[in-house]
C-alpha positions in Angstrom: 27.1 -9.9 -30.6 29.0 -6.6 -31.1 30.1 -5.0 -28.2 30.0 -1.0 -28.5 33.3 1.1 -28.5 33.9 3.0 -25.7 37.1 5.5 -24.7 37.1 6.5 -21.6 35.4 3.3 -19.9 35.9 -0.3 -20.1 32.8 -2.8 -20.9 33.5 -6.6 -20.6 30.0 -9.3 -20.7 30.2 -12.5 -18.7 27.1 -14.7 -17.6 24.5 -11.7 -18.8 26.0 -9.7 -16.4 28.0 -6.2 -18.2 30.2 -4.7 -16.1 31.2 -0.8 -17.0 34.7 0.6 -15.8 35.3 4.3 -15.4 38.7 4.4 -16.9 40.0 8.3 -16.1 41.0 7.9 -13.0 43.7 10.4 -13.7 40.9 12.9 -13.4 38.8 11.1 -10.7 36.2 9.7 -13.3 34.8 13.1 -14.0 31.5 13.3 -15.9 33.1 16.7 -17.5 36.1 17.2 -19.8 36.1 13.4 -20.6 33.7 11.2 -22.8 32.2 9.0 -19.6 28.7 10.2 -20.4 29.2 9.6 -24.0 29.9 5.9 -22.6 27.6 5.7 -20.2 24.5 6.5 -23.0 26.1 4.2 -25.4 26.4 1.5 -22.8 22.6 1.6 -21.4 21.8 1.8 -25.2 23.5 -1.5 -26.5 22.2 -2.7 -23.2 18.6 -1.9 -24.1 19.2 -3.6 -27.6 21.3 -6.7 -26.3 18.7 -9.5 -25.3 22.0 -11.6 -24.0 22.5 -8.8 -21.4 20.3 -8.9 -18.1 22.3 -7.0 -15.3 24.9 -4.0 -15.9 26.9 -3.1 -12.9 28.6 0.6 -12.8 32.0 1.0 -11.2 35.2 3.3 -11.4 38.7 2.5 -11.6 41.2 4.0 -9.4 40.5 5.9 -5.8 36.7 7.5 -7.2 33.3 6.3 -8.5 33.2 10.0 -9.7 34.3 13.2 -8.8 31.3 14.6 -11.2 31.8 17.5 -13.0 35.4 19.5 -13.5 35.9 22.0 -11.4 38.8 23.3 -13.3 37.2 23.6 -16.0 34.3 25.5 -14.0 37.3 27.8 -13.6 37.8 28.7 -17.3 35.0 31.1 -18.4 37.1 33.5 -20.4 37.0 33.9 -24.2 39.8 31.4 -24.7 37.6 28.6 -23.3 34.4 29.5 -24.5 34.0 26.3 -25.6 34.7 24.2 -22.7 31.8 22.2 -20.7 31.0 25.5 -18.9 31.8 28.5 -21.3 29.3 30.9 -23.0 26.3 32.7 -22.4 23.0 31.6 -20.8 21.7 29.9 -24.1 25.1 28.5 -25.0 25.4 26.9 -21.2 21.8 25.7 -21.1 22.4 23.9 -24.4 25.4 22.3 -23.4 24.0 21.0 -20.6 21.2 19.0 -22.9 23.1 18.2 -25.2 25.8 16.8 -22.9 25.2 15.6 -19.4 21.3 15.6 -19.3 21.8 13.0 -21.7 23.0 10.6 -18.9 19.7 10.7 -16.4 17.2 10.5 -19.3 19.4 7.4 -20.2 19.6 5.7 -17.2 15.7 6.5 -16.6 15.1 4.3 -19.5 17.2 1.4 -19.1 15.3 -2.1 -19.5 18.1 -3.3 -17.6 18.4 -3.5 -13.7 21.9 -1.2 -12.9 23.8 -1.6 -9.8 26.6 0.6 -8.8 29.7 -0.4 -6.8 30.6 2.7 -5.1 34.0 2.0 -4.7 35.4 5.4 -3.9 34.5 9.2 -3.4 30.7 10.1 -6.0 30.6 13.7 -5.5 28.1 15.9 -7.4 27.2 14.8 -10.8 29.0 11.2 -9.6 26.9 11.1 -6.8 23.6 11.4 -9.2 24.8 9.0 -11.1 25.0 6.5 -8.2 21.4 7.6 -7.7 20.1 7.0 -11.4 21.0 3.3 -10.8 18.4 0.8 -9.2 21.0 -0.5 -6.0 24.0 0.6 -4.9 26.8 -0.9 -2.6 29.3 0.9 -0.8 33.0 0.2 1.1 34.7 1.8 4.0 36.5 4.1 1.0 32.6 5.1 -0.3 32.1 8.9 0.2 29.2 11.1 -1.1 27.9 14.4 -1.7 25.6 16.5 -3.3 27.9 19.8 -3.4 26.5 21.5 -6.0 25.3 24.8 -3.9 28.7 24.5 -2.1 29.9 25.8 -5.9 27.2 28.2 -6.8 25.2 25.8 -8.9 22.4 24.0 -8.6 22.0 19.6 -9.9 21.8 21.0 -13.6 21.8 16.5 -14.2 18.5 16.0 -12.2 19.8 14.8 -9.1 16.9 16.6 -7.2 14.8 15.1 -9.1 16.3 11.5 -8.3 17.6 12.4 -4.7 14.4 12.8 -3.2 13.0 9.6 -4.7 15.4 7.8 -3.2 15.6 9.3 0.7 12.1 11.0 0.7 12.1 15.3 0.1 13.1 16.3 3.7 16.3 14.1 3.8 17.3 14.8 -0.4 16.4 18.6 0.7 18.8 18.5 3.6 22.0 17.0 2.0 21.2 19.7 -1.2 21.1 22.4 0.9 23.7 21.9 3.2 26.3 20.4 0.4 28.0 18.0 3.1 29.8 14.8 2.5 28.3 11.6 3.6 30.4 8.1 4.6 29.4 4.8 3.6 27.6 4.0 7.2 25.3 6.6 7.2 24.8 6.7 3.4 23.1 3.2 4.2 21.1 4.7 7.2 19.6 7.3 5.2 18.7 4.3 2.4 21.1 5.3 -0.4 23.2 2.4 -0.1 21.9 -1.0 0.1 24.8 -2.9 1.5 28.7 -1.5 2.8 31.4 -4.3 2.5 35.2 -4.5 2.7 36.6 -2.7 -0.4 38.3 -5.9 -1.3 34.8 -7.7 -1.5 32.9 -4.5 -3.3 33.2 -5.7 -6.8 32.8 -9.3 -6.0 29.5 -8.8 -4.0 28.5 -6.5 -6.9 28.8 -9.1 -9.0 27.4 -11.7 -6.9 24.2 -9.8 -6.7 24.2 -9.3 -10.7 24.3 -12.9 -11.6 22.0 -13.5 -8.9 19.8 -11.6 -10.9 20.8 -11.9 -13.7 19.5 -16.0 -13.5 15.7 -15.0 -13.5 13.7 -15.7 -16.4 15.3 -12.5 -18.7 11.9 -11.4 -20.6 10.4 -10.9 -16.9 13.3 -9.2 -15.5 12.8 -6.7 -18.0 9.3 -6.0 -18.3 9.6 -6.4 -13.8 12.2 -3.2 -14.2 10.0 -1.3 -16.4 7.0 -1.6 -14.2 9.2 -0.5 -11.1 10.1 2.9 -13.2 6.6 3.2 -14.2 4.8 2.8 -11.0 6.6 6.0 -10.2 4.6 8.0 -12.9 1.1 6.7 -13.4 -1.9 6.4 -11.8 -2.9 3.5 -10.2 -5.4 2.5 -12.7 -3.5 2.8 -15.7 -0.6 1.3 -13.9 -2.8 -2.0 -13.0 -4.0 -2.1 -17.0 -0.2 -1.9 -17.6 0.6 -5.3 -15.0 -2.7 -7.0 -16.7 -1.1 -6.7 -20.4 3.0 -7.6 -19.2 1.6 -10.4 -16.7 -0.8 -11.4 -20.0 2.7 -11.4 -21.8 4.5 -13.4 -19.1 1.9 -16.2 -18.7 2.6 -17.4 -22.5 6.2 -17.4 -22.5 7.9 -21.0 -22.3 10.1 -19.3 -19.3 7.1 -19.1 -17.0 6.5 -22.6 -17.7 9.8 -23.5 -17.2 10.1 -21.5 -13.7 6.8 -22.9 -12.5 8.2 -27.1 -13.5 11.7 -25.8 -12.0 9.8 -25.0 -8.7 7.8 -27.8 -8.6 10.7 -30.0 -9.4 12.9 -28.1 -6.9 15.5 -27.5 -9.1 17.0 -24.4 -10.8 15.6 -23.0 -13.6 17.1 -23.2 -17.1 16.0 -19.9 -19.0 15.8 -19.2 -22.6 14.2 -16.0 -22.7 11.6 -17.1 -24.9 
């Protein structure tokens, strides 16, 4: 199995659980000015492609999950940096922004993959949707959030709103957009965007815990279980239940539902071969 080259995050694969690093902590782990969304697509990709792969847990390196986009580089709209993240005209902007960081949500939309991010640190703007894009999220004393964008003029040109209010429900996402203020980990997991908060010392482990917990379930199901949890989001009930007829049609003749249902009836783990 080839792992994919990455340069501005690390990737490492150990008991089907894949564990991505943000690695520019120099610059926060900012979305912008770096290649992190380049690695982020790539990643969810190779995922996608990678039957050994069941799990894929998000974290950054250093004192941020992400700080989002540059604002420095927000900064630089003069001729000389015209072709920066944010430089040029209306068409020139809008294009940048599909061909660069709209890239990321349509990704994570269509990983086959459960995601959980370990929010070790501050996930402001565009770091912040990010968080959102993934399936679970666990947060620390150090975990801070935002959606800021209006607090710089702009609007969440990655889909957050789109993700936000999916996630908390449209009056909560529509508060915290409008109002741009920063949320701590506590009441981050009042309002439902994080799942657990833990000791920053125990954030990666219990990350990873969770993964291979996971990660053990028979992988074919865990799959098609994570594209029918996306789905259900966009289709009608009826076509949604012809959808679960034909995956749980697929599940019932795979040797891994045989083997979970001896496994229970034995009372002992499963051994899964995702066949």
């Amino acid at each position: 199995m080839n792992m994919p080259t990455l340069t501005d995050a690390r990737l490492t694969l150990e008991g089907r659980v894949a564990l991505l690093t943000f690695d520019r902590h120099d610059v926060r782990n900012a979305l912008t000015g770096t290649t992190l969304v380049d690695d982020i697509v790539t990643t969810v990709t190779w995922a996608n492609r990678t039957p050994e792969v069941s799990v894929l847990v998000m974290t950054g390196a250093g004192s941020a999950f992400s700080a989002g986009g540059n604002i420095k580089e927000m900064a630089e709209r003069d001729d000389a940096h015209r072709d920066g993240a944010f430089g040029g005209n209306v068409l020139e902007v809008q294009q940048k922004y599909r061909e660069g960081i709209q890239r990321m949500p349509l990704a994570m939309e269509s990983a086959e993959i459960p995601i959980i991010a370990a929010v070790n640190g501050a996930a402001i703007g565009a770091g912040f949707d990010l968080s959102c894009m993934c399936d679970i999220r666990i947060g620390c004393e150090n975990t801070l959030l935002g959606e800021t964008f209006i607090n710089l003029g702009i609007i969440p040109g990655d889909g957050g709103a789109w993700f936000l209010q999916r996630l908390i429900g449209y009056q909560r996402a529509a508060e915290l957009t409008l109002s741009g203020r920063l949320v701590k980990a506590d009441e981050a997991r009042e309002l439902g965007i994080l799942l657990e908060v833990v000791e920053a010392e125990q954030l990666l482990p219990r990350a990873l815990e969770m993964a291979q917990s996971i990660a053990a379930k028979p992988p074919q199901t865990l799959r098609m279980t994570k594209r029918l949890l996306k789905m259900a989001q966009r289709q009608p009930l009826g076509d949604f239940l012809d959808l679960c007829a034909s995956f749980q049609g697929m599940c019932h003749n795979t040797e891994d539902h045989m083997e979970a249902v001896n496994a229970f009836l034995q009372k002992r783990p499963g051994q899964y071969q995702g066949r």
